[in-house]
C-alpha positions as a Markdown table, in Angstrom:
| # | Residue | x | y | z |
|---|---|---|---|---|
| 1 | Unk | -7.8 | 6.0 | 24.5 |
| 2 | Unk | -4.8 | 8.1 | 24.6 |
| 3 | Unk | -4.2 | 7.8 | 20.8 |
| 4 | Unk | -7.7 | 8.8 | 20.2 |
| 5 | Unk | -7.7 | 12.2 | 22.1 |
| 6 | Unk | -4.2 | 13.0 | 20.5 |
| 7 | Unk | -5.9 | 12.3 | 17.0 |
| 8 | Unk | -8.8 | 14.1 | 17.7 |
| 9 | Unk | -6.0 | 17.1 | 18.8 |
| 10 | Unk | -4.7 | 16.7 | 15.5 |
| 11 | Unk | -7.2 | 16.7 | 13.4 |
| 12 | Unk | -7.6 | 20.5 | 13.9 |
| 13 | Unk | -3.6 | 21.0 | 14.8 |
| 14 | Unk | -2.1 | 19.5 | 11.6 |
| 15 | Unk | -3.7 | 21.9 | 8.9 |
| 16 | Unk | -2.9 | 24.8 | 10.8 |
| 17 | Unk | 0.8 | 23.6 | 11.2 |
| 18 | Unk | 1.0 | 23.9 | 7.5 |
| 19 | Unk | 0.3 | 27.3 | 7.4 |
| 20 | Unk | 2.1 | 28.6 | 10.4 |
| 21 | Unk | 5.6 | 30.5 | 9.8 |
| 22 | Unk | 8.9 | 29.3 | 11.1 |
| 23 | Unk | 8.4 | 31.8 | 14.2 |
| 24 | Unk | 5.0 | 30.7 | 14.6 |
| 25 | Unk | 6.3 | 27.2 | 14.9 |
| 26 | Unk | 9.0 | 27.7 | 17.5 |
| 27 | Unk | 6.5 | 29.8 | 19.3 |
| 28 | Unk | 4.0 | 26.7 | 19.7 |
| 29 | Unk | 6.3 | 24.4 | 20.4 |
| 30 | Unk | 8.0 | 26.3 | 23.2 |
| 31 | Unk | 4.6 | 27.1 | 24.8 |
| 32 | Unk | 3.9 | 23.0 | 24.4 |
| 33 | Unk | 6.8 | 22.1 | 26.0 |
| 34 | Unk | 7.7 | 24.2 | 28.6 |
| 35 | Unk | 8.1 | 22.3 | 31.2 |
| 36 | Unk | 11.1 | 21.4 | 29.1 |
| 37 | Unk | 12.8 | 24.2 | 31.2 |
| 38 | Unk | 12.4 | 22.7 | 34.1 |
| 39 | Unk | 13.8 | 19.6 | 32.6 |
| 40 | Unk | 16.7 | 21.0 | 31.2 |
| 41 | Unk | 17.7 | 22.2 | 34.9 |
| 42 | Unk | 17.3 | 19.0 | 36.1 |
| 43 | Unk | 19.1 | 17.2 | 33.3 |
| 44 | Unk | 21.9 | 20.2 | 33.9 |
| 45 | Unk | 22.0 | 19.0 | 37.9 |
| 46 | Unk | 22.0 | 15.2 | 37.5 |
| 47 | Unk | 18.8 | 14.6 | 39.0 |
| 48 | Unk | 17.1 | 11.6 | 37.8 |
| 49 | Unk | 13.7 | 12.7 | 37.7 |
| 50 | Unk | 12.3 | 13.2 | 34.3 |
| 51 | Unk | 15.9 | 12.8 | 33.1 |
| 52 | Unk | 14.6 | 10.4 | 31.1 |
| 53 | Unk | 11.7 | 12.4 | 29.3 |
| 54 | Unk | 14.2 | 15.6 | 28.5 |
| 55 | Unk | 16.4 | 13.3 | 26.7 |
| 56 | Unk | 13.9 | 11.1 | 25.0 |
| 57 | Unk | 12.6 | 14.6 | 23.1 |
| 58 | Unk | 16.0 | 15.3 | 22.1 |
| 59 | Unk | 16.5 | 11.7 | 20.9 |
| 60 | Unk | 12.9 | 12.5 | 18.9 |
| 61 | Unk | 14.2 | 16.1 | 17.7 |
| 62 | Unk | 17.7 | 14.1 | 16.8 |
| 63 | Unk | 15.4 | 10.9 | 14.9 |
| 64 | Unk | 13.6 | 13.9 | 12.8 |
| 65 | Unk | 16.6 | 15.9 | 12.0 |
| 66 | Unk | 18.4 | 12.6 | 10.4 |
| 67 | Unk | 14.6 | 11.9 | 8.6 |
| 68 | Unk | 15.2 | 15.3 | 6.9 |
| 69 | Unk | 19.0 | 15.7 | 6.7 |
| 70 | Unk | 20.1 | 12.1 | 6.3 |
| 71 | Unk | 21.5 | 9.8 | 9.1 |
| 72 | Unk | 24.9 | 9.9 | 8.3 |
| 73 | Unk | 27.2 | 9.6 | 11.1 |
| 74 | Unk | 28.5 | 12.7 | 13.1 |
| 75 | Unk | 32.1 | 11.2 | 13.1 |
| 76 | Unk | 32.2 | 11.0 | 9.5 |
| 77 | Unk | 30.7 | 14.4 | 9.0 |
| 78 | Unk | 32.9 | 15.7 | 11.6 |
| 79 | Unk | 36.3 | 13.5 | 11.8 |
| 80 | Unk | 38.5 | 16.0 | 13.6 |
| 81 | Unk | 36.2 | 17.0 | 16.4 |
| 82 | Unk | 35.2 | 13.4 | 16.9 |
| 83 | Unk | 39.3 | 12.9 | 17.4 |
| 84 | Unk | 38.8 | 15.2 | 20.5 |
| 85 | Unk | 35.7 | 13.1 | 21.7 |
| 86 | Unk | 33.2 | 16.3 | 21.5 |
| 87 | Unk | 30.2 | 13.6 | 20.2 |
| 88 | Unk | 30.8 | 10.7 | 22.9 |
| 89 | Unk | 28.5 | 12.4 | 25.3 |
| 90 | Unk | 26.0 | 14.2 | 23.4 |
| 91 | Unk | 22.2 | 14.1 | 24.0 |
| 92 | Unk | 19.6 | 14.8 | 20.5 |
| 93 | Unk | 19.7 | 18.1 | 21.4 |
| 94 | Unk | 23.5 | 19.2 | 20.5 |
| 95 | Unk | 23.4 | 15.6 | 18.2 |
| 96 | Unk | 20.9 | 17.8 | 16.0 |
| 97 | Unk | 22.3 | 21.0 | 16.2 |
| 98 | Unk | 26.0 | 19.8 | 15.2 |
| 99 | Unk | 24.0 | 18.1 | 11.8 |
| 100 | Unk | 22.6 | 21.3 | 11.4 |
| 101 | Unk | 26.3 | 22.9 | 11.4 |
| 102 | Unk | 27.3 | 20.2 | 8.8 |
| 103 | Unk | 24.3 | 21.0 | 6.7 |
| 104 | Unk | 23.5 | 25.3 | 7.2 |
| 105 | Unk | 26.2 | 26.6 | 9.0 |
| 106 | Unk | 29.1 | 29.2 | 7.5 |
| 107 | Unk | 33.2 | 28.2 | 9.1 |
| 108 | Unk | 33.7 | 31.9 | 10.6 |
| 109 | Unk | 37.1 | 30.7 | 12.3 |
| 110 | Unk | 39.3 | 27.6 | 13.5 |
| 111 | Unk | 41.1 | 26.9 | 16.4 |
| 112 | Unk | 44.3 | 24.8 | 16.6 |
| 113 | Unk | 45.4 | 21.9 | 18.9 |
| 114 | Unk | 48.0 | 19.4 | 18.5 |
| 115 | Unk | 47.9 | 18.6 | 14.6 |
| 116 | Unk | 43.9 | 19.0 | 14.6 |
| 117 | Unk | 41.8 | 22.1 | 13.2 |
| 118 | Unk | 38.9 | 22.9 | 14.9 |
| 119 | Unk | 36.5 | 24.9 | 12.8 |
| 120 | Unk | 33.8 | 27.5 | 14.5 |
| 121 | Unk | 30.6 | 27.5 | 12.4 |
| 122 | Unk | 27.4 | 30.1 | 12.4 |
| 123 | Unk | 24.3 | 29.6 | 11.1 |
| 124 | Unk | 22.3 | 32.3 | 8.8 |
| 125 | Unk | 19.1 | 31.9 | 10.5 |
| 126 | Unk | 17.7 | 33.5 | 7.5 |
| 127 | Unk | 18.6 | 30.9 | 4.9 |
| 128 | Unk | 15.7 | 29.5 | 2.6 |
| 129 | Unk | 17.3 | 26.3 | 3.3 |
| 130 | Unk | 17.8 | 26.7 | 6.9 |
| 131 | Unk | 14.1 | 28.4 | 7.7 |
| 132 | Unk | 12.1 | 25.7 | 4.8 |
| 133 | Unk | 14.0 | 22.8 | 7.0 |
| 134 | Unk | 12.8 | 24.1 | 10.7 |
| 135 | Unk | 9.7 | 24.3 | 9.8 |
| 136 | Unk | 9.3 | 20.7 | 8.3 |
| 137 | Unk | 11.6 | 19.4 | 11.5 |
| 138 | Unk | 8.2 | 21.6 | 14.1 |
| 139 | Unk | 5.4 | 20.1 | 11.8 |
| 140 | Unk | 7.0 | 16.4 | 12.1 |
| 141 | Unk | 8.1 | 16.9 | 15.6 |
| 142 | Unk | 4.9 | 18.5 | 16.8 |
| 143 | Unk | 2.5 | 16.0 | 15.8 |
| 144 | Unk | 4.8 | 13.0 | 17.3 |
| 145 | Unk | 5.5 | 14.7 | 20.5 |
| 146 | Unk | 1.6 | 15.5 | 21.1 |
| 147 | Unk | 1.1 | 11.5 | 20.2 |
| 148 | Unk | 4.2 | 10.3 | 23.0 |
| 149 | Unk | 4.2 | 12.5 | 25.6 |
| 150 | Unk | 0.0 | 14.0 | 25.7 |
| 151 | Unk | -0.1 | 13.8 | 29.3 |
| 152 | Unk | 2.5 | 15.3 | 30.1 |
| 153 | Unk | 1.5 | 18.4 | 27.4 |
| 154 | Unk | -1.5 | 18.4 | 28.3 |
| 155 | Unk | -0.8 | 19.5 | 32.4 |
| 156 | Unk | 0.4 | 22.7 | 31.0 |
| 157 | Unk | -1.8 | 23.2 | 28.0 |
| 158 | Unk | -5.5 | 21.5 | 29.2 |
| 159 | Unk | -7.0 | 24.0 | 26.8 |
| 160 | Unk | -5.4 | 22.3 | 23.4 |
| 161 | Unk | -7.9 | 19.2 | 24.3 |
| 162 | Unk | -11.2 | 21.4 | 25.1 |
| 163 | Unk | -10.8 | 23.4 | 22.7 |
| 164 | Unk | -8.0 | 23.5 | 20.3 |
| 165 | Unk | -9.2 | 26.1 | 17.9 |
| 166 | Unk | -9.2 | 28.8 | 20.6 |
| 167 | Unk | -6.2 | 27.4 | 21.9 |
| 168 | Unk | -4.7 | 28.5 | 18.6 |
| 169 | Unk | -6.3 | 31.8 | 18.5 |
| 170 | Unk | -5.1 | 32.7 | 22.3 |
| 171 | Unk | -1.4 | 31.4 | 21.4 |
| 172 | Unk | -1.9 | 33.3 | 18.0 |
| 173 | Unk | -3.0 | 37.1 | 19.9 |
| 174 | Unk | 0.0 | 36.0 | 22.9 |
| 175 | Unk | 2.6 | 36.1 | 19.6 |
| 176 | Unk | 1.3 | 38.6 | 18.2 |
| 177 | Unk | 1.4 | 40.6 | 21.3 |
| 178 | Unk | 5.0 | 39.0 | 22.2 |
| 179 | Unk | 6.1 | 40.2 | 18.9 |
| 180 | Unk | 4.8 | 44.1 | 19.8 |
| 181 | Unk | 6.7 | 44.1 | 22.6 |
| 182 | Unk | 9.9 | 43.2 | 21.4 |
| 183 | Unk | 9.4 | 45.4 | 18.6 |
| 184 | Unk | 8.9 | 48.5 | 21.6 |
| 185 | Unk | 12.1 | 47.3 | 23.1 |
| 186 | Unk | 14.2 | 47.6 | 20.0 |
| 187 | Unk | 12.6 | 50.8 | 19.6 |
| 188 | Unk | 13.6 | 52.0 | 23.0 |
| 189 | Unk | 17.0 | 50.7 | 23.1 |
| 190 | Unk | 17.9 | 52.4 | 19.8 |
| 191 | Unk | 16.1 | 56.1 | 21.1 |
| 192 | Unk | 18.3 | 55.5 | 24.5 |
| 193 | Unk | 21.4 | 55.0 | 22.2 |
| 194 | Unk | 20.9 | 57.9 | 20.2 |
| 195 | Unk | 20.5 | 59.9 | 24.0 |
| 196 | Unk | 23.7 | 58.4 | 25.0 |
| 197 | Unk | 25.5 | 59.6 | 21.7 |
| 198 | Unk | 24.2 | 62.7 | 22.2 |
| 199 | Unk | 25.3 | 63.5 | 25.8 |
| 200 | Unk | 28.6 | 62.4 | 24.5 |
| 201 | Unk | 29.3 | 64.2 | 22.2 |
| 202 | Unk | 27.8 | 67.4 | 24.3 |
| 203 | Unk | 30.4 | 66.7 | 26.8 |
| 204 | Unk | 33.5 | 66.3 | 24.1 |
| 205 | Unk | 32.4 | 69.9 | 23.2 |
């Protein structure tokens, strides 16, 4: 029953996944899962309720992310910081994010202990490489999410089952409109930086 009503979800979900940017993508999977903030705090606090569903969507995210980039281990990829222990309590989360170093990510600076060299990496969220990757880890991880944990989506998001194809429109306008705003604020902040600079430099004079 349940895998029915997830297909039938997909069968209008999937094409569009394939034509949504990366933003898009983040954007629809934040609205699917968030309750995921809510279990994130509890993870954080050590509660045991839905402990267990928070880091079984890592583990997914973390499965994918080796699909894509290859399963090697992160010792090997990362022998010094393994020497420190940094990977022997890590959930899928920070297991995928540290692959995603390995593979994307730009050493901006080290740091020195004992007769080990920890590097600091950023990632150019801008990368071909980078963006073409993140959207094939949403469109694999969407899908196989909706399929394991549908209940659980769908007590946030009953509208994806009615109706999916104006679920997509709504989430589409809410992005759109999201997107406005932030695009007011960064307007506004640079306009309030330019007043600041000028009452400066009135004062200097």
């Amino acid at each position: 029953m349940k895998t029915n009503i997830a297909n039938k979800i997909l069968q209008t979900l999937e094409p569009k996944l394939k034509e949504m940017t990366l933003g898009k993508l983040e954007f629809l999977y934040k609205e699917l899962n968030y309750e995921d903030v809510q279990l994130k705090e509890i993870y954080y606090s050590k509660s045991q309720d839905c402990e267990e569903i928070y880091l079984s969507k890592g583990e997914l995210i973390d499965k994918v992310s080796e699909e894509i980039l290859g399963d090697e281990e992160l010792w090997d990829l990362f022998p010094e910081e393994d020497a420190r222990g940094t990977f022997e309590f890590i959930n899928g989360y920070e297991s995928a994010r540290w692959r995603e170093k390995y593979h994307f990510g730009k050493i901006v600076g080290a740091e020195y202990i004992s007769c080990y060299e920890f590097c600091k990496y950023k990632l150019d969220y801008s990368n071909k490489e980078y963006v073409e990757y993140k959207k094939k880890l949403y469109r694999e991880v969407i899908p196989r999410e909706l399929k394991k944990y549908m209940t659980y989506i769908l007590k946030d998001n009953p509208n994806i089952l009615s109706n999916t194809e104006e679920y997509l429109e709504k989430l589409e306008e809410k992005f759109m409109q999201e997107k406005i705003e932030q695009k007011e604020e960064k307007t506004n902040k640079i306009e309030y930086n330019k007043v600041e600079e000028t009452e400066d430099e009135e004062e200097e004079m």
